[in-house]
C-alpha positions in Angstrom: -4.2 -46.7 -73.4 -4.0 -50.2 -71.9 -5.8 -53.3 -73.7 -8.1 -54.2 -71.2 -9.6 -50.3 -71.2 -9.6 -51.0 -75.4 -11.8 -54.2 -74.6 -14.1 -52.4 -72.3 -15.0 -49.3 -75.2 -15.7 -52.4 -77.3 -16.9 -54.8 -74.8 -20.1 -52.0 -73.8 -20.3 -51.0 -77.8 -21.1 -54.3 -77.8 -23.0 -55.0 -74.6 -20.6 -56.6 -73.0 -17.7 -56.0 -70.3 -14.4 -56.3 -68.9 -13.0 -56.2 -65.6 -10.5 -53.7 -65.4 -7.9 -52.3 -62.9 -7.3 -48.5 -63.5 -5.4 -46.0 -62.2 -5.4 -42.3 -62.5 -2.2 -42.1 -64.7 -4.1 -44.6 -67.5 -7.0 -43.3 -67.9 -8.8 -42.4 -71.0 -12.1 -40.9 -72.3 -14.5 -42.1 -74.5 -18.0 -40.8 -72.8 -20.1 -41.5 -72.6 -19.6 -45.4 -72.8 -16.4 -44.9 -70.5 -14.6 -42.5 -68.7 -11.9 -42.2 -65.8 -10.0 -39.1 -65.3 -9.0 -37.0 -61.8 -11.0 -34.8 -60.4 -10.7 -31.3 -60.7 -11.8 -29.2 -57.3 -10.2 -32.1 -55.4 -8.0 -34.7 -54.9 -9.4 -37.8 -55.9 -10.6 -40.3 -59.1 -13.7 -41.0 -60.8 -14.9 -43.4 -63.5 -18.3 -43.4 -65.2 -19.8 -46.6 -67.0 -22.4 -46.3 -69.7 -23.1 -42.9 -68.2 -25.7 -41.8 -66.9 -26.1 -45.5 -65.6 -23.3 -46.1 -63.4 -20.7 -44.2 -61.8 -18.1 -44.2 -58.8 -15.4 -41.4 -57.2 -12.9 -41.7 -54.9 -12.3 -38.7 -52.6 -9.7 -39.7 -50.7 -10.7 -42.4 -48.0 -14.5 -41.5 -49.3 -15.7 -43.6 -52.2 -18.9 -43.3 -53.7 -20.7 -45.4 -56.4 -23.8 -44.6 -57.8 -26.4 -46.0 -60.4 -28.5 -42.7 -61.4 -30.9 -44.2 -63.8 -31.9 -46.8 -60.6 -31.9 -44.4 -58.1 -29.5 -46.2 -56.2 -26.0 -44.4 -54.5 -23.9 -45.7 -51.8 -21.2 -43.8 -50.2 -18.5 -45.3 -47.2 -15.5 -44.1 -45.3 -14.0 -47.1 -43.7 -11.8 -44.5 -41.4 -14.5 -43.2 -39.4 -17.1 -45.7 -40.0 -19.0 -43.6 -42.1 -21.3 -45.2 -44.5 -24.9 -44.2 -46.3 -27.5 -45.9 -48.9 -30.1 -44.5 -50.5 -32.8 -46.1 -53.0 -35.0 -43.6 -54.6 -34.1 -40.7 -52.2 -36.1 -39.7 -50.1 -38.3 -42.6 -50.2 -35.3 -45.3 -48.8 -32.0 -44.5 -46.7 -29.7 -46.0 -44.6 -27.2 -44.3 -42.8 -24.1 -45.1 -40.2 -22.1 -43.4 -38.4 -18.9 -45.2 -36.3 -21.9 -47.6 -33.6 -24.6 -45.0 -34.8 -27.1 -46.7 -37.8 -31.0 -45.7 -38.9 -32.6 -47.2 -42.2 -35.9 -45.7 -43.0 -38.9 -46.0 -45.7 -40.8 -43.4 -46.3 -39.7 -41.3 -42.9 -43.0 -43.5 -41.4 -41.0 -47.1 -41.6 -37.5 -47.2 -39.7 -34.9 -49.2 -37.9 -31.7 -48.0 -35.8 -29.5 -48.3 -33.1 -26.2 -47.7 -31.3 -24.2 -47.2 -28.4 -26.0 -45.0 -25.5 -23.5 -43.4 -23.2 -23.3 -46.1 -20.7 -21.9 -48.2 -23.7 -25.0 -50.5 -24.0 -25.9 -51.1 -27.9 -29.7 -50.4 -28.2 -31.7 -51.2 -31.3 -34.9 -49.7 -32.4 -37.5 -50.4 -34.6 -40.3 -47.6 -35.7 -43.1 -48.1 -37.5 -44.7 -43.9 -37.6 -47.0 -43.4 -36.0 -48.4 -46.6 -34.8 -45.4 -48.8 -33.5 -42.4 -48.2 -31.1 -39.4 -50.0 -30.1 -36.1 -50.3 -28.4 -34.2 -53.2 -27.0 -31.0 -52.8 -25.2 -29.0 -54.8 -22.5 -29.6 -52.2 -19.9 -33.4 -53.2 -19.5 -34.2 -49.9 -17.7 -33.9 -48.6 -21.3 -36.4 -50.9 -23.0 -39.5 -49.5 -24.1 -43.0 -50.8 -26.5 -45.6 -48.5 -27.7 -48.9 -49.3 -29.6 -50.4 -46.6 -30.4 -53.1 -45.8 -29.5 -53.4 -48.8 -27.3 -50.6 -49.2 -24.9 -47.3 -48.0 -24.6 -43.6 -46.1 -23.0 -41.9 -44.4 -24.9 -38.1 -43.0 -23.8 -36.4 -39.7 -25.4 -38.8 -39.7 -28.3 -41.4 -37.0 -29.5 -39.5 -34.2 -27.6 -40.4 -35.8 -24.3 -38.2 -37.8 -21.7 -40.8 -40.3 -20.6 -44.1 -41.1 -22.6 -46.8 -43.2 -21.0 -50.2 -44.1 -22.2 -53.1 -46.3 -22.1 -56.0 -46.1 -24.5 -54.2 -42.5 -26.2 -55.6 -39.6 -25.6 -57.9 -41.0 -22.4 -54.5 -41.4 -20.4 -51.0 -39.6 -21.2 -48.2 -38.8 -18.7 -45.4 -37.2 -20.1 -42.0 -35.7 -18.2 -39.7 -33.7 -19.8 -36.7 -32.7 -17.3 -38.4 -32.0 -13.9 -42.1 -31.2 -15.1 -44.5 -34.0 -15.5 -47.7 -33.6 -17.1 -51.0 -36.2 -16.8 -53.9 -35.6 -19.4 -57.7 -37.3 -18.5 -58.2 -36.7 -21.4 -55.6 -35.2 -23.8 -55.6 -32.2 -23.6 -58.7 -31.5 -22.2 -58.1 -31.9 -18.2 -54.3 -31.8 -17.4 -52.4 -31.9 -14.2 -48.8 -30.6 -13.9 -46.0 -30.6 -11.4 -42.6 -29.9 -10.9 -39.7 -27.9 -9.3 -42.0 -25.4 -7.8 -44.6 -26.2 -10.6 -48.0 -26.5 -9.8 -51.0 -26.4 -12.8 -54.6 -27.7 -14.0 -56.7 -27.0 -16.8 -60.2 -28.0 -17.8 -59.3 -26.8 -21.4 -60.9 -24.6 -22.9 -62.8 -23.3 -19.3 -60.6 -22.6 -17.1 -56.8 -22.8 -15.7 -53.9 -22.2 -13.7 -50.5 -22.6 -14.1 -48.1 -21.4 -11.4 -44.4 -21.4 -10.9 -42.5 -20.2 -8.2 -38.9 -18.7 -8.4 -36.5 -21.4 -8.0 -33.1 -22.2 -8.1 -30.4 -24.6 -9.6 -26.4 -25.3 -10.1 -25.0 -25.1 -13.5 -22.2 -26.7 -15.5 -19.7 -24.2 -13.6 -20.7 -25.0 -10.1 -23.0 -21.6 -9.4 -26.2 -21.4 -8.5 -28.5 -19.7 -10.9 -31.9 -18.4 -10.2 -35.1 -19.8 -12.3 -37.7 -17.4 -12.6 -41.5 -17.8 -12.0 -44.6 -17.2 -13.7 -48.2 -17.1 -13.1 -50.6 -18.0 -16.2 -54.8 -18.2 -16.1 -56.8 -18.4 -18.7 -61.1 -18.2 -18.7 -62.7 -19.6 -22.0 -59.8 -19.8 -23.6 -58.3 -17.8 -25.6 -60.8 -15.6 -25.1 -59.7 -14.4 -21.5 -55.8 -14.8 -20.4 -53.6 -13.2 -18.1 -49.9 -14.2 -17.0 -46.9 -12.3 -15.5 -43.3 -13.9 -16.7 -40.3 -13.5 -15.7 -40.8 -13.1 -12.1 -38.2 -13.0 -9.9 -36.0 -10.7 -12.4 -35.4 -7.2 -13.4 -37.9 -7.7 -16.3 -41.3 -9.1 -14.9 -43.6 -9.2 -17.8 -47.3 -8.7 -17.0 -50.0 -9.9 -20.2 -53.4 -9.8 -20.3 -56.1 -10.5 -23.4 -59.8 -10.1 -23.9 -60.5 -11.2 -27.7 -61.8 -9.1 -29.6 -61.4 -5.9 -27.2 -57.8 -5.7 -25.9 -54.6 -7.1 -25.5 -51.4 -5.4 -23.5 -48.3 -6.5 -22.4 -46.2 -4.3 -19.7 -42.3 -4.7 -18.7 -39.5 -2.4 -17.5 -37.9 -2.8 -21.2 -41.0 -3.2 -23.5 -44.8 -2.4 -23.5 -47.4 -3.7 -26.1 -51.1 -3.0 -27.0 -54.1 -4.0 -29.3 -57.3 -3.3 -29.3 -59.5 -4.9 -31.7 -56.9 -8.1 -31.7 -55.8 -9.9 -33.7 -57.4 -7.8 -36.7 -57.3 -4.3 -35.1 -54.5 -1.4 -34.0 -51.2 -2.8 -32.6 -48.7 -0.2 -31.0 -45.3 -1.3 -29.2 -42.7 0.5 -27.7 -39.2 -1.9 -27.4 -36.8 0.3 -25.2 -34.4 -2.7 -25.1 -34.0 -2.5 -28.8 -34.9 1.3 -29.1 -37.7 1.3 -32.0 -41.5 2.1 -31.7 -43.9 -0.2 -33.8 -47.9 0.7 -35.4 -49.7 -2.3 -37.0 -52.9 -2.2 -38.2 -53.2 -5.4 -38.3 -49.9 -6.9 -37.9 -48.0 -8.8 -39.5 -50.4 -7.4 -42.7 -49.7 -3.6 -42.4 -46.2 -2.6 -40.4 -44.5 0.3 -39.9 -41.2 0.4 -37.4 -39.0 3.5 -36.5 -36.0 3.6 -34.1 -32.4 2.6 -34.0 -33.3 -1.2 -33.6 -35.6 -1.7 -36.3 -37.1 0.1 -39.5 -39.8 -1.5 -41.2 -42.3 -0.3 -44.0 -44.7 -3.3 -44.6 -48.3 -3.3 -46.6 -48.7 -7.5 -47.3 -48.6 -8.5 -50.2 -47.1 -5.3 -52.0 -44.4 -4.1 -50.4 -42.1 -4.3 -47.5 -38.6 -2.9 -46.6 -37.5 -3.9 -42.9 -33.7 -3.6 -41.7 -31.6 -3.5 -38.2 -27.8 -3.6 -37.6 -27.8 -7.0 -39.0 -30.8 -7.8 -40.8 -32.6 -6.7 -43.8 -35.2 -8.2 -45.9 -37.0 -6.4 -48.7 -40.1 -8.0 -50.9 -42.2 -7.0 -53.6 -45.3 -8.8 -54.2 -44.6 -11.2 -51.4 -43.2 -14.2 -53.3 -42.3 -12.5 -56.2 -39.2 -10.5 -55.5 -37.5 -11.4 -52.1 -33.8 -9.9 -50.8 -32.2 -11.0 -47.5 -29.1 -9.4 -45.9 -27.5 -10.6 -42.8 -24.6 -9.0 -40.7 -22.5 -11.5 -38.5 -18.9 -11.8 -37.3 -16.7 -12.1 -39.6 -19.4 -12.9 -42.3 -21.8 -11.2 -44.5 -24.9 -13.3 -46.4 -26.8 -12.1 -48.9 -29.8 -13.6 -50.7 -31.9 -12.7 -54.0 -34.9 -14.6 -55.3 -37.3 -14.2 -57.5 -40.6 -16.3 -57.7 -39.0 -18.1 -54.8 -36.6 -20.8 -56.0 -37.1 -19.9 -59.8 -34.2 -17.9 -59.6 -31.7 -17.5 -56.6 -28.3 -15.5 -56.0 -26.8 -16.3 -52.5 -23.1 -14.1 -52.0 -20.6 -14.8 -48.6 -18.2 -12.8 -47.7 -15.2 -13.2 -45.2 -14.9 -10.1 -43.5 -11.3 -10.8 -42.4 -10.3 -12.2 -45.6 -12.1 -10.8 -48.1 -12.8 -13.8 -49.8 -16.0 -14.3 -51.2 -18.5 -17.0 -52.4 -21.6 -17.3 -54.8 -24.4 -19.6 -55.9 -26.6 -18.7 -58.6 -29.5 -21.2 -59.5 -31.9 -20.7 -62.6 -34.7 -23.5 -62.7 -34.3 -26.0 -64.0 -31.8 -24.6 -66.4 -28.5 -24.2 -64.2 -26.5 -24.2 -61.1 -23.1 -22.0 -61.3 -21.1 -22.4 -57.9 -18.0 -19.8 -56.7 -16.6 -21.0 -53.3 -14.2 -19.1 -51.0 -11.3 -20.5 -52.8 -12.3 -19.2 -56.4 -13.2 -22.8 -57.7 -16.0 -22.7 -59.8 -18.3 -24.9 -60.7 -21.4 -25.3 -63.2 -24.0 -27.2 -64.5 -26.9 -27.4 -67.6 -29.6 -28.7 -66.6 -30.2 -28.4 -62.8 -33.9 -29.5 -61.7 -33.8 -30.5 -58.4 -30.8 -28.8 -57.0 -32.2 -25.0 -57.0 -35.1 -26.5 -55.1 -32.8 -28.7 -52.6 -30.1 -26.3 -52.6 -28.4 -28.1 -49.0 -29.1 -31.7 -49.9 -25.5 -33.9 -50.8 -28.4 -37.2 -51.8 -29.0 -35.4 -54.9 -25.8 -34.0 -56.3 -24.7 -37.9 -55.7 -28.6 -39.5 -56.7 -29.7 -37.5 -59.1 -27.8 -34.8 -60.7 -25.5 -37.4 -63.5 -29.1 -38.1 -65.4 -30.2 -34.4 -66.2 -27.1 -32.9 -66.4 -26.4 -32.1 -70.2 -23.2 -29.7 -69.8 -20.4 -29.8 -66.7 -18.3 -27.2 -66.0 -15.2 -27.1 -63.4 -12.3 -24.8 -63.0 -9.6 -25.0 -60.0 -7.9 -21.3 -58.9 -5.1 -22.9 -57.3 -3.8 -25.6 -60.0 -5.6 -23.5 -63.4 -7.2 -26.7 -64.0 -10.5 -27.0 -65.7 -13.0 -29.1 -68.0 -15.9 -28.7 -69.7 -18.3 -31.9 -70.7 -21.4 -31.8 -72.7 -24.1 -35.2 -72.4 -22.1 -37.4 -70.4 -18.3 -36.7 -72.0 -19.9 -37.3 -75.6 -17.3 -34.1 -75.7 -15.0 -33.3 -73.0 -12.2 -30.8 -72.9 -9.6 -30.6 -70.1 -7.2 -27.7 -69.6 -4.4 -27.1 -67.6 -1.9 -24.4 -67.7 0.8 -26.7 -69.5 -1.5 -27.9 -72.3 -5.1 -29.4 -72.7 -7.3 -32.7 -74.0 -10.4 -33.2 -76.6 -12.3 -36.3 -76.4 -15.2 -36.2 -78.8 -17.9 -38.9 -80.0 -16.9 -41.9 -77.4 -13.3 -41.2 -78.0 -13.0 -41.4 -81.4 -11.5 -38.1 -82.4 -9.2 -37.6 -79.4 -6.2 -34.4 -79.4 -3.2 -32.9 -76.9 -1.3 -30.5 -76.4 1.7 -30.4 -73.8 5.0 -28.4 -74.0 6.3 -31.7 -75.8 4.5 -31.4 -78.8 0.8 -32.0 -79.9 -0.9 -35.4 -80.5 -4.4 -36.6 -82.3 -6.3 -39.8 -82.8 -8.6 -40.9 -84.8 -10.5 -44.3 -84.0 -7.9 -44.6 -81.3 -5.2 -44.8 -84.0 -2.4 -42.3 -83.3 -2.4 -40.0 -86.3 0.0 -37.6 -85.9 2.4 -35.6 -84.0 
């Protein structure tokens, strides 16, 4: 062990430190004032300060530092211009991507901006759901909104175009070819389009029409569009559309709440009386399975080659296809989930929701299989489709996030009492209990104890076993 690593044990025993450079070939533990060691499932290095206060990892061009206890994490790949920041995740976070950047507070409070695909750098400012900006040399792409005073808005809320004045007494919205102008919103609308024409006095009386049209795809060819023809009376409690006109399939629905609702088509016919809360019965020839509900989706039964369900909400219910199956008891209380694709097979068990999950992967090809198993807030034990495995005592947030990266990296170093890793490929493994306090690292040719800050330190290698005490050398 170097001197400058000595000074920094004392230097934080002592509240002080030391700058230090290390490298992966001195490193030393003494958690959980210091540590630095390689990482196990991959190639890289980490170091922890003071831990859980501070800690950084380098994953080959991806560093990451972290101070848990702050809530603050920062993570950069200078290769691809990759780079995020959070403070108190979810509440601040920046990202970047190569030209690509958003910061946001709160998911109401943002900035961002980037390159657009005629190479213009735009920048935008949002301030949900009162304030809208973007400024960019192209000044076709500018556009202000007040809400609900005045504004334009431009590929934002799901629309292409958004214009308004004194919202909801004036909106004109376009998305692709159909524009739509409320007088109010969205009590009296006007719509048009390719073939499109529609009005509504909502909730009297409309019509929305559509006639077949046609249009040139990606390839070159010319694919047909088909139609439809809507009306309602008193909506919703008089409808009737056909869809799908101008194909093989033309759907025709009609509804009269509480008395009757049907829908007729060459592959599927459906009908209720009493709807919503009376008899259903459908018959799916596409998918070959007939359907009774009484009143869906409370009461369900299913029979055919497409689709078996038994349902009674909230008991019981048992429904499966080719690919699917899902299976509850007491609604949230037991829940299964099976699903067939190519190549791979999921599978999911959960009881009381996300107090206890089981989630299995198989390769179909391969054979190789993976597995997640989440107890909370007690642990987290992770198999991927190499064999690593991976687990950890306590585990709070993670069985409740089980997808979210921010709070491995934000959050996980405070609670996390015991840490478990073992690598299939090299044999490699350690286990650490409150921040390295203990740690013990194995490898096929011999293994490391750390225990108490470093104090009581032993090794074994094919050479011959070591100890310490008090970072003295002891024995051989």
């Amino acid at each position: 062990m170097s001197i400058t690593k000595y000074l920094i044990i004392l230097g934080l025993g002592f509240g002080f430190s030391f700058p230090v450079a290390s490298s992966a070939a001195d490193s030393v533990i003494a958690g959980p004032l210091f540590s630095e060691y390689d990482l196990t499932l991959d190639s890289g290095h980490r170091k922890e300060i003071a831990s859980p206060f501070f800690y950084s990892e380098q994953r080959g061009d991806l560093h990451t530092w972290a101070f848990p206890l702050l809530t603050l994490a920062h993570t950069e790949d200078p290769t691809i211009g990759y780079k995020e920041f959070d403070f108190a995740y979810p509440l601040f976070t920046y990202d970047r991507f190569g030209s690509e950047y958003r910061w946001q507070f709160c998911q109401l409070f943002a900035f961002g901006g980037g390159i657009d695909q005629k190479e213009d750098q735009a920048r935008r400012f949002t301030l949900f759901p009162i304030y809208f900006q973007q400024r960019s040399p192209d000044p076709s792409q500018n556009y202000t909104a007040l809400i609900p005073l005045y504004g334009h808005l431009k590929n934002r809320l799901f629309r292409d175009e958004i214009n308004f004045v004194l919202m909801p007494f004036y909106v004109k919205t376009r998305k692709k070819d159909v524009v739509n102008i409320d007088t109010p919103y969205p009590f009296f609308t006007r719509s048009y389009g390719d073939g499109l024409r529609a009005w509504q006095a909502w909730p009297f009386v409309g019509h929305d029409h559509k006639e077949v049209t046609t249009r040139t795809n990606g390839f070159g060819d010319v694919e047909s569009i088909p139609g439809h023809d809507d009306r309602f009376v008193l909506w919703p409690f008089y409808t009737q559309a056909q869809l799908d006109i101008g194909t093989e399939n033309t759907t025709r629905q009609q509804t009269l709440i509480p008395f009757y609702s049907f829908s007729r088509s060459k592959l599927r016919d459906s009908t209720s009386y009493l709807w919503p809360i009376g008899y259903t019965h459908t018959v799916d020839r596409e998918k070959k399975y007939t359907e009774w509900d009484a009143p869906w989706p409370l009461i369900v039964f299913a029979r055919g080659e497409g689709k078996h369900t038994d349902r009674v909400w909230p008991f019981y219910s048992k429904a499966y296809s080719p690919t699917v199956e899902s299976d509850w008891i007491g609604w949230l209380v037991y829940k299964h989930n099976h699903y067939e694709a190519t190549g791979l097979t999921w599978d999911r068990s959960r009881i009381l929701y996300f107090l206890y999950s089981d989630v299995k992967q198989k390769n179909k090809e391969t054979g190789a299989t993976s597995r997640r198993v989440d107890l909370w807030p007690l642990f987290t034990h992770r198999r991927d489709f190499k064999g690593n495995e991976r687990l950890q005592i306590l585990s709070v947030i993670e069985p409740v996030l089980p997808a979210s990266k921010s709070v491995e990296r934000d959050y996980s170093q405070i609670y996390a009492l015991w840490r478990s890793e073992k690598n299939a490929d090299t044999g490699a493994g350690y286990r650490s209990l409150l921040w390295d306090t203990y740690r013990r690292e194995t490898t096929p040719y011999g293994k490391k104890i750390s225990l108490l800050f470093g104090l009581f330190q032993y090794q074994s290698s094919p050479e011959g076993k070591h100890w310490r005490l008090c970072y003295i050398p002891m024995g051989k």
